[in-house]
TORDOBA-148493 format. One record per residue (C-alpha): y, z, x. Coordinates in steps of 0.1 Angstrom, whole numbers, always signed. Each point is the difference from the previous one (the first is absolute). Layout:
REM TORDOBA-148493
     v     w     u
     Y     Z     X
...
END
This chain:
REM TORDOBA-148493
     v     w     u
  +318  +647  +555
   -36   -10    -4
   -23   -24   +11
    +5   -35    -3
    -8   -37    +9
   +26   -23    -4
   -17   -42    -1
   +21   -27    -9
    -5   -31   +19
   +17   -25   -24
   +23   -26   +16
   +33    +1   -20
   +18   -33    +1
   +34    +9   -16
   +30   -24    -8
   +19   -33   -11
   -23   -28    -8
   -35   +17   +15
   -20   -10   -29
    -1   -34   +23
   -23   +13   +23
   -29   +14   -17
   -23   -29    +9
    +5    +8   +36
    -8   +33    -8
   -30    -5   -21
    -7   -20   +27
    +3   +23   +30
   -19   +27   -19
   -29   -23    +0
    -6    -9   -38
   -12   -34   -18
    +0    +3   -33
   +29   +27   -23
    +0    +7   -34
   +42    -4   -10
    +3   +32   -25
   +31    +0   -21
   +11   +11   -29
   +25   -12   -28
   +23   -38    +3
   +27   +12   +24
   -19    -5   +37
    -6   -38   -23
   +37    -6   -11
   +14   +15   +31
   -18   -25   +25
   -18   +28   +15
   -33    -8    -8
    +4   -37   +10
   +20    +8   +33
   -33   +27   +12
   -22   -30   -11
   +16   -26   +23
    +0   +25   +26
   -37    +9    -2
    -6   -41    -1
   +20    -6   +30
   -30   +22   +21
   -28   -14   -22
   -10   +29   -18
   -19    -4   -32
   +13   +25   -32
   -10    +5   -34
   +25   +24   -26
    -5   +23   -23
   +30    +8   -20
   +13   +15   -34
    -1   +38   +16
   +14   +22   -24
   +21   +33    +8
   -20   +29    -2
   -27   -22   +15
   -38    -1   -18
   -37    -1   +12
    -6   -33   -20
   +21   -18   +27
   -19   +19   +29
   -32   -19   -18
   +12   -30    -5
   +14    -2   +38
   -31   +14   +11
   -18   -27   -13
   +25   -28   +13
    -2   +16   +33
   -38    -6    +3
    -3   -31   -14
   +27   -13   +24
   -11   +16   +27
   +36   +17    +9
    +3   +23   +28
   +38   +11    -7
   +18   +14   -28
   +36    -9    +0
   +17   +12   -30
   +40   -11    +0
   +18   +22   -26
    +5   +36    -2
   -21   +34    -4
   -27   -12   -28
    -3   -34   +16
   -13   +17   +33
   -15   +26   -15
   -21   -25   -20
    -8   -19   +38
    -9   +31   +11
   -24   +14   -24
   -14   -35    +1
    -1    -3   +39
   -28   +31    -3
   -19   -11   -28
   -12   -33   +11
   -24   +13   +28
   -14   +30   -22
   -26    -6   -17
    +5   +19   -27
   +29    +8   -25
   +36    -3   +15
   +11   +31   -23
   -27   +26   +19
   +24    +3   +27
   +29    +7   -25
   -21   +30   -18
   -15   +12   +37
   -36   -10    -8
    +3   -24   +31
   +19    -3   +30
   +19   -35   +17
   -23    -6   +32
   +14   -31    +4
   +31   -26   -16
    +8   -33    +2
   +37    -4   +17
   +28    +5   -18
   +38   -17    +8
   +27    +4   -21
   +37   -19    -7
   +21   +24   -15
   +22    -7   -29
    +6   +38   -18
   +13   +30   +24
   -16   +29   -22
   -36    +4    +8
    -6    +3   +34
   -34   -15    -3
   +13   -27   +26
    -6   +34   +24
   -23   +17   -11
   -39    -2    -7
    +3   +14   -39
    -7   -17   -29
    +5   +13   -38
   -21   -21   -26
    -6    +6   -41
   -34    -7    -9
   +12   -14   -41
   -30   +10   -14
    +3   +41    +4
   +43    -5    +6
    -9   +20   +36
   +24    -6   +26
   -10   +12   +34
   +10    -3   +36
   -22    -7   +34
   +11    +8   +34
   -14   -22   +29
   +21    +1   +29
   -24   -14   +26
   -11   -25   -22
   +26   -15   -27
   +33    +3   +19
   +13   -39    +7
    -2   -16   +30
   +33   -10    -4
   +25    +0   -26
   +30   -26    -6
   +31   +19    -7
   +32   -23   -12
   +25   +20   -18
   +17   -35   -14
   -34    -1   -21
   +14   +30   -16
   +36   -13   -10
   -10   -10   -37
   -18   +30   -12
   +10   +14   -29
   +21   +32    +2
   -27   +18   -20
   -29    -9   +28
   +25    +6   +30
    +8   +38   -16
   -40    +4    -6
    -8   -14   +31
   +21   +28   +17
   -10   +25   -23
   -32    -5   +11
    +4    +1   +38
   +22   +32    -5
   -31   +18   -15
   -21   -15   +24
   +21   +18   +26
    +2   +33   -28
   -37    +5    +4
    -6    +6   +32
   +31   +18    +3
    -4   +28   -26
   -28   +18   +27
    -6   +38    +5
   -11   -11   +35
   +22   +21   +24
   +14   -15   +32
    +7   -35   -12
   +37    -6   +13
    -7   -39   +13
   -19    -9   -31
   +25   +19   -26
   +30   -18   +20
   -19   -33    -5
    +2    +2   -35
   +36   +18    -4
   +15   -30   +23
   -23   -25   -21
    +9    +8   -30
   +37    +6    +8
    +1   -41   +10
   -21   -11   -32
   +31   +18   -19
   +22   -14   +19
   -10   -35    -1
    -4    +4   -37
   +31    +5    -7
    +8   -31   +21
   -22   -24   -17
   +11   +13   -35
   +36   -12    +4
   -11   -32   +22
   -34   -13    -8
    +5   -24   +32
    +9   +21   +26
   -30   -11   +25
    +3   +37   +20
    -6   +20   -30
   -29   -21    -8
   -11    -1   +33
    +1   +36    +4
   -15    +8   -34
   -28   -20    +9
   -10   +18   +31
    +8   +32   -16
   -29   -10   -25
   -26    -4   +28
   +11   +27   +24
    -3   +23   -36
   -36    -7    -1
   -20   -10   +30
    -4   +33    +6
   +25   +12   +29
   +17   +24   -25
   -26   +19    -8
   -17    +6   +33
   -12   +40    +7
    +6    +6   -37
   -15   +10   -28
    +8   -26   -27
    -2    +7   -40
    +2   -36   -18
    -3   +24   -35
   +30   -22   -10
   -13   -32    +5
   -34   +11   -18
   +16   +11   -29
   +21   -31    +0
   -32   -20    +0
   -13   +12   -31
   +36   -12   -23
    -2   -32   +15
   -36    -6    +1
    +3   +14   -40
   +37   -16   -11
    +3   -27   +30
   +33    +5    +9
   +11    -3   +36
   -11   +16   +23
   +33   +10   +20
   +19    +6   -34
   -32   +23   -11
   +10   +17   +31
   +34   +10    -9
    -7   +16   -30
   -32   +22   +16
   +14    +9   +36
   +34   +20   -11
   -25   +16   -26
   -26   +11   +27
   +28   +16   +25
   +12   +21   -33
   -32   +14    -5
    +1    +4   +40
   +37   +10    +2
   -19   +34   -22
   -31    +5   +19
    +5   -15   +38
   +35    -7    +3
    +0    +1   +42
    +1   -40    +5
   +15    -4   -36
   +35   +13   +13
    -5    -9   +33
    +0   -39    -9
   +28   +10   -21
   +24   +14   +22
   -12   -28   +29
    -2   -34   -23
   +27   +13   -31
   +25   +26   +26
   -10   +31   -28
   +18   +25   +23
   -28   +26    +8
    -8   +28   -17
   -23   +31    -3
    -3    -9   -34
   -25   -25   +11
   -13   -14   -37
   +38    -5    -8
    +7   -19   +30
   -31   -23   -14
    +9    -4   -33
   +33   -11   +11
   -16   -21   +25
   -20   -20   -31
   +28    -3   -22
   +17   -20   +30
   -35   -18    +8
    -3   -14   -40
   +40    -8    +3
   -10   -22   +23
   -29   -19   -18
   +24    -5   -31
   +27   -15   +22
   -35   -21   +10
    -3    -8   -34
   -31   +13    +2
   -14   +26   -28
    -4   +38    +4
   -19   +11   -27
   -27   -16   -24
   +21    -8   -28
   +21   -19   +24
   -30   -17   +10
    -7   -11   -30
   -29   +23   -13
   +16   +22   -28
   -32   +21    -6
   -26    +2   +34
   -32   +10    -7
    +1   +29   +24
   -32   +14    -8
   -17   -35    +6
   +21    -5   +35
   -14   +37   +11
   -33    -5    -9
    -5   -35   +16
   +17   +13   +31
   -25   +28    +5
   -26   -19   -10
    +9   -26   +27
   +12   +27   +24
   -19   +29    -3
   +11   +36    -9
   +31    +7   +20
   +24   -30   +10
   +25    -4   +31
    +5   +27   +31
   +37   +12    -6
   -12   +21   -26
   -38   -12   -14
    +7    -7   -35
   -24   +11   -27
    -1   -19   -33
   +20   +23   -17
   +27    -1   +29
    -4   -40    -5
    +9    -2   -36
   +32   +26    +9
   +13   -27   +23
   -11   -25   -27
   +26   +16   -24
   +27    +6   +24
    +1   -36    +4
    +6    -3   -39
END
């Protein structure tokens, strides 16, 4: 096991009905002014929105809003909030939606006290020194960024999509956590949603770091619930314990605590980036379609933790015949997804002929030469993963 330092101070307020106490919390965590970040019309035709506005009037607290945050969330949005922020004079972000809501907040939340462009902390030309306060009301179990001090942003102009990592800065002071807020979702953005935590998970737990039992068991147990309570929520929508449970699984898959002591890769995620950056797809289905390609390419050239989440997440009985035991192990893994309704290759996903050459190239370009820890992945070894995933 190696090093670590495990921070996360936010205050997780988690059940029926707790949207009705964000103005205390705003409150108790000393703010004056928020910016409401959201994204589409359902936190509108819901009541959502109106129920946290009543709540932050009934402590006196002054907001403005932002919304009209897209999926795969953009840079232009970071501007305009920026902007907003500083001419209102906010001094908390509270973004109530899911993943590219917050992850909008976020990049905001560091921007308005730099001086200089938002995006330099993105590219590692700058680093976040300081960040207005973020708070978040959850309404999509997938990202995890309700946890977690990440945010991944697409600067339009050159289609990048990159990720920042700010732990001691950008996780929430508290998050809002009511599974009934997740009872309408679409089936689609429920099976992304969990797609999405499961890889979250997948990436720390595909290591080479030896002597990782706690963390490995972590994730095995973690993910073993999120299929669990999937199949649960797939025949009954309303069943307030899978939702529940999904929910936390979604923050406990990403703030950090499975991946402590390891190594993590995230090659899968960064090639992910690059299709929906390019083809704008979801994120969590862009997932299924690259992860069971990546672990074939693996299941050949490092299949130890391949067949090991196999026979431990999918009961593949063990074998010597370790790249076997993985194989079989995916074939379960992408069963899965399709039972999901989720997509497992690109076709599926609606992109009949990728540009794999431009996904490779913009990768490296954005990533540098060799990409991920499992096994570092030259561009060649990209575009082979690419076309596995045809």
């Amino acid at each position: 096991m190696n090093n670590f330092v495990f921070y996360s101070p936010t205050e997780f307020v988690f059940g029926k009905a707790t949207e009705t106490r964000v103005g205390a919390l705003v409150q108790k965590y000393g703010a004056r002014k928020v910016m409401i970040v959201y994204g589409g019309g359902s936190v509108v035709r819901s009541g959502l929105l109106d129920r946290v506005k009543q709540s932050l009037q009934e402590f006196d607290i002054e907001y403005c809003e932002l919304g009209g945050i897209q999926p795969n969330p953009v840079d232009t949005k970071v501007y305009e909030g920026i902007d907003i922020c500083r001419r209102e004079q906010v001094d908390m972000l509270l973004p109530v939606g899911g993943g590219s809501v917050i992850d909008t907040a976020k990049a905001i939340a560091a921007g308005v006290p730099y001086e200089g462009d938002f995006w330099d902390f993105f590219i590692g030309k700058a680093k976040v020194t300081k960040a207005l306060k973020v708070a978040v009301v959850l309404t999509i179990p997938a990202a995890g960024s309700e946890g977690s001090g990440n945010s991944v942003i697409t600067k339009v102009a050159t289609l990048q999509k990159l990720s920042l990592r700010v732990p001691e800065l950008l996780r929430p002071v508290f998050s809002i956590m009511n599974p009934e807020l997740t009872y309408t979702l679409p089936p689609f953005q429920t099976a992304c949603g969990i797609a999405d935590m499961m890889v979250h998970i997948m990436e720390r737990y595909f290591t080479n770091t030896q002597d990782v039992e706690i963390s490995d068991r972590i994730c095995e147990g973690t993910l073993l619930a999120i299929i669990k309570e999937a199949y649960c929520v797939k025949q009954n929508p309303g069943d307030y314990g899978a939702r529940a449970n999904i929910m936390w699984c979604g923050t406990i898959a990403h703030n950090g605590i499975c991946g402590v002591g390891c190594e993590e890769d995230w090659a899968s995620h960064f090639l992910e980036h690059e299709v929906s950056a390019i083809y704008n797809v979801t994120h969590g289905a862009g997932l299924t379609v690259i992860v069971p390609a990546w672990m074939t390419f693996m299941a050949e050239h490092n299949p130890r933790k391949i067949a090991q989440f196999a026979n431990r997440i999918f009961n593949v009985p063990e074998s010597d015949d370790l790249e076997e035991m993985a194989l079989t192990g995916i074939s379960r893994l992408k069963h899965f997804f399709r039972y999901m309704g989720l997509p497992v290759n690109f076709k599926e996903l609606g992109i009949d002929h990728p540009d794999i050459d431009r996904l490779a190239d913009n990768l490296h370009r954005n990533k540098g030469e060799l990409v991920g820890n499992y096994v570092k992945l030259t561009k060649e070894n990209s575009k082979e993963i690419y076309r596995l995933a045809l």
